[in-house]
N, C-alpha and C positions, 0 to 999 in steps of 0.2 A: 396319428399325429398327436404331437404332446406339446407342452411349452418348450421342452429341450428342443425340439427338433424345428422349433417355430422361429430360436435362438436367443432364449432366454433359460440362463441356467440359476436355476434356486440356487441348486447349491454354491456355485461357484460365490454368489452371495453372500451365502450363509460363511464361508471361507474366509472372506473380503472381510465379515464383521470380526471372527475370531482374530483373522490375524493385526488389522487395527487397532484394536482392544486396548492392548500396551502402549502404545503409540498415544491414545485419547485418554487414558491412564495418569499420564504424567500432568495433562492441562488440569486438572479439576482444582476448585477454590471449595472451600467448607460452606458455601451458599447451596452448592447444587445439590439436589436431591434425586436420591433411586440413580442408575447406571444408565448403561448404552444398551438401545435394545427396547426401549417403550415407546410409545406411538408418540410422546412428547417429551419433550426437555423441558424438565423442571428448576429453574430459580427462586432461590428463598431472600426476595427483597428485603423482608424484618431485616437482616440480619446486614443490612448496608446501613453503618450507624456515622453522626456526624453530620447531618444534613438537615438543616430547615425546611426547603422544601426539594425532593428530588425529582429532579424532570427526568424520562426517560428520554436517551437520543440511539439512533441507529442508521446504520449506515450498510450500505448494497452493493457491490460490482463482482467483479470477475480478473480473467488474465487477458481477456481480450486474445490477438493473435499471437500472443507471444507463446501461448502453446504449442504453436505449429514449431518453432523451437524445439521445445522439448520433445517432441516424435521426432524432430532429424538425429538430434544429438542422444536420442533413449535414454532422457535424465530427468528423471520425473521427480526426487527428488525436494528438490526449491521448489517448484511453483505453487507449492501450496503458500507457502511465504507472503509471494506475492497475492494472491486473493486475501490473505486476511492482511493485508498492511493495506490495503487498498481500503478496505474497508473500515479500522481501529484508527488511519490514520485520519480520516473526515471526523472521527468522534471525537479523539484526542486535540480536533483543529475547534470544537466548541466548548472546549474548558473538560469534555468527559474524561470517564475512566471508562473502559471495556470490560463488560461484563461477560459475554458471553457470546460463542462465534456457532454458529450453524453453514455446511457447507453442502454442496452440491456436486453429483458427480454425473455427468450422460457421458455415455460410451456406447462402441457400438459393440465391442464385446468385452463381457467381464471377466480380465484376468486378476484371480484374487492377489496375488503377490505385486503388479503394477499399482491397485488401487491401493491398499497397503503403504506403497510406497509414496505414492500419492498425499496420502492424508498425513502421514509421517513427517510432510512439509508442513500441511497443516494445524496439525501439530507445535511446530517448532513457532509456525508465526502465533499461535497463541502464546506459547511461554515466553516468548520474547514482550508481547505486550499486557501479559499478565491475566489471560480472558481464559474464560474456559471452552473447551470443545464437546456441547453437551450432547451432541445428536450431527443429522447429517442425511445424505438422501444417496445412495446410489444408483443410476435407472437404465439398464441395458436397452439400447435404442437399435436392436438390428433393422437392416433395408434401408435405417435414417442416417445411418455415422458408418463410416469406414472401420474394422472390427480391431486396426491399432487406432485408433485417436478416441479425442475424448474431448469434452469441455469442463471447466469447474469454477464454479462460482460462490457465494456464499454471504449472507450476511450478520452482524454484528449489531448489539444491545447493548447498550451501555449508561451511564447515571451522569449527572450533574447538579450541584445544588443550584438551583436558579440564580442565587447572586453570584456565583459564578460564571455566567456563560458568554463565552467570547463571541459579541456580534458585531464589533467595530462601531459600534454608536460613538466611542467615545475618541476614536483619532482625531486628531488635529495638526495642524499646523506646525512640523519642529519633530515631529516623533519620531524616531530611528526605525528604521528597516534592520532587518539581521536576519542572515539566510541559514540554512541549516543544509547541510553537503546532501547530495544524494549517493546511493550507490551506484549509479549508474544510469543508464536510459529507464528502468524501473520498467513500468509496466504500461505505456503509454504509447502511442506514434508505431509498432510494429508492421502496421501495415504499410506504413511508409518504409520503414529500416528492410520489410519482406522485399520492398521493390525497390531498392540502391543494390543489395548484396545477393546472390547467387544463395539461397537458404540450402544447397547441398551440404552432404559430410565433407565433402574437399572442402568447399569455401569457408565454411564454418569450424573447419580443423587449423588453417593457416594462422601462423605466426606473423604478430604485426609489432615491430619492434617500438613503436610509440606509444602499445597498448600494455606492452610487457607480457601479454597473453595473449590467446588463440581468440579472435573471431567473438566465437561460440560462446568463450569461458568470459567475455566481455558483456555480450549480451544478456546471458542466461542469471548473471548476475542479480538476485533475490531487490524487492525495493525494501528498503530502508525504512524500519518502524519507529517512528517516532514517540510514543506514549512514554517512554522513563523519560526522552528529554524534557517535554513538557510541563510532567509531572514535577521532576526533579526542578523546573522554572517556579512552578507553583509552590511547591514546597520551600522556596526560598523565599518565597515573601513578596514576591512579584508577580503585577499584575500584568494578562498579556491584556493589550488593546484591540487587539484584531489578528487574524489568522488565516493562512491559505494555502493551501494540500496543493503544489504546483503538479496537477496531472495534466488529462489531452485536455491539449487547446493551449497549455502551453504559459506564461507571462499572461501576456493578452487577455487571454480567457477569465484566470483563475485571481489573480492579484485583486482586480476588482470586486471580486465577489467579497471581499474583506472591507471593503471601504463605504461611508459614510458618503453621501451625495456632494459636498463641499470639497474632500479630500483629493487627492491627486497621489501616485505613488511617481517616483524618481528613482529607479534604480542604474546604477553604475554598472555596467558592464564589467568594466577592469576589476572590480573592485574583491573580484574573484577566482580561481580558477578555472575553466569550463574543462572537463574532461577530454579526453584523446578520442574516445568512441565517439565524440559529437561533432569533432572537427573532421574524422574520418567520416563522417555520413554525410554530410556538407559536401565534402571534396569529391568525395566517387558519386555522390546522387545529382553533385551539381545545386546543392539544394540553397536558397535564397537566406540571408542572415532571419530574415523578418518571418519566414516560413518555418526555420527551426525553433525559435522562442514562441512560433506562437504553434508550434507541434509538442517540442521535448520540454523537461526540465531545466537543461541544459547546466546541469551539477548544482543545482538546487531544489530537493523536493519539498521544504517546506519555508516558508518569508512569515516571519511573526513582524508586529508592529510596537512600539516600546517605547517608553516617556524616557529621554535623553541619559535620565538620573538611575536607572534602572538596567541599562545596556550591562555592565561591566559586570553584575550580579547574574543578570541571566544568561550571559555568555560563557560565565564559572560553569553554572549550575549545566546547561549543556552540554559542556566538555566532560565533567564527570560522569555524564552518562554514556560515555565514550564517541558523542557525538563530534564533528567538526566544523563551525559555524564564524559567519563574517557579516562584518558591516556593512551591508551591502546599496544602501541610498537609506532616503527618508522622505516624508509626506512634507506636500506645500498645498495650500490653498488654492483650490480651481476644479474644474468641471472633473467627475469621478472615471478615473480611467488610469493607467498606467505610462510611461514615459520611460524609454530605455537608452540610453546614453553613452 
């Protein structure tokens, strides 16, 4: 008896690391120190200059079940994507930058060229929000995980100078609301969407003419990282007032977590598009209007808060970061909670 035959292969590991390499290669910023491959990931804070005082912020999740996706569809791919958006985009929601992502990989067996592809995503969602990919864990889990799935999670470190930190102390009364598009369902509510839709290769293959795509290629759809839009807000000279990463739980949940005890948020339904995948999940699930805003994003993954005078600057500055973003309500005085209309 050996570890090979127990179902854990070094090597297959050792593989996993070589062929990643390239792939974590591309993410590194001139802070990080030493390579991939040492028992820790090293950041060289000196070297983040411009800041009075720097707070560290960081931020933790996963992909939830929308993995189970990717084993129907064998597109593993995105979802790295989504685990660091999930994560850069709660940092990016307190005024941060992203500094640096660590990921997580459990499997029940390690095929080196799957996990490769794997982090390949993860990868991408770093250079997307500008963080580096210093390290990472992969952990062959036989007799615990079925030997094609996997789960991956990961989380994120990132900087703010303290007079910057978006807490919503300061909304009030008159503030604009302004939403920011999602890509899609994102990475939230699948265990709902697993039980509307048939998660086979047929169901998930079918063409839906309202979607313009297959199913599959709807869902599977990467979430949307927000760090250049915010950034590129900030670097214009505006101030956000409050901020809220719309994941599970939906409106409801997440809007208030942005608001001052006084405030009340008033968002407009119309005042947007909601995507085709949301009105299709509705209709085949049967699903309640009040039960999807307070499940999905419902084609908004992120609602900043903004002094009236400031809307038409920071709605520039988001579209040049190829975002898509709308006026979507604004705050009024009253007990803290959300209001959808």
């Amino acid at each position: 008896m050996d570890y090979k035959k127990a179902g854990v292969d070094i090597e297959a590991g050792y593989k996993s690391v070589e062929l990643m390499k390239k792939h974590v290669k591309e993410t590194m910023r001139p802070e990080v120190l030493g390579g991939l491959g040492g028992f820790a990931g090293a950041f060289d804070l000196s070297k983040i200059k411009g800041m009075e005082e720097p707070v560290l912020l960081s931020g933790t999740d996963g992909c939830g079940t929308k993995v189970k996706l990717a084993f129907v569809l064998d597109k593993h791919d995105t979802i790295g994507i989504d685990a660091v958006a999930m994560c850069v985009n709660d940092i990016a929601c307190a005024g941060g930058e992203p500094l640096f992502f660590l990921d997580y990989i459990a499997c029940g067996k390690n095929y080196p060229e799957k996990i490769a592809t794997i982090v390949s995503g993860v990868a991408e969602g770093c250079k997307q929000s500008e963080c580096a990919l210093i390290g990472g864990e992969t952990a062959e889990h036989p007799g615990l995980m079925p030997v094609d799935e996997y789960d991956l999670a990961g989380f994120a470190v990132g900087v703010v100078d303290k007079k910057d930190i978006i807490d919503g102390s300061n909304i009030k009364e008159g503030d604009v609301l302004v939403g920011i598009a999602s890509s899609g369902v994102h990475s939230n509510g699948f265990s709902l969407v697993r039980s509307v839709f048939d998660m086979t290769e047929e169901s998930l293959n079918t063409y839906y003419d309202e979607l313009k795509k297959t199913l599959g290629e709807a869902l599977i759809e990467p979430t949307r990282i927000y760090v250049k839009a915010l950034k590129n807000v900030k670097e214009a000279g505006v101030t956000i007032k409050g901020c809220s990463h719309i994941t599970g739980g939906g409106f409801y949940e997440n809007v208030p977590r942005m608001l001052p005890e006084n405030a009340k948020a008033i968002i407009k339904k119309d005042s947007y598009p909601v995507p085709a995948i949301f009105d299709l999940i509705a209709k085949n699930g049967n699903v309640e209007e009040t039960m999807m805003y307070n499940t999905f994003n419902m084609g908004l993954g992120m609602v900043i808060a903004l002094d009236p005078e400031d809307v038409d600057t920071a709605m520039e500055a988001i579209q040049k970061a190829g975002d898509t973003c709308y006026v979507v309500g604004n705050i009024v005085e009253g007990q803290k909670g959300v209001e959808l209309c």
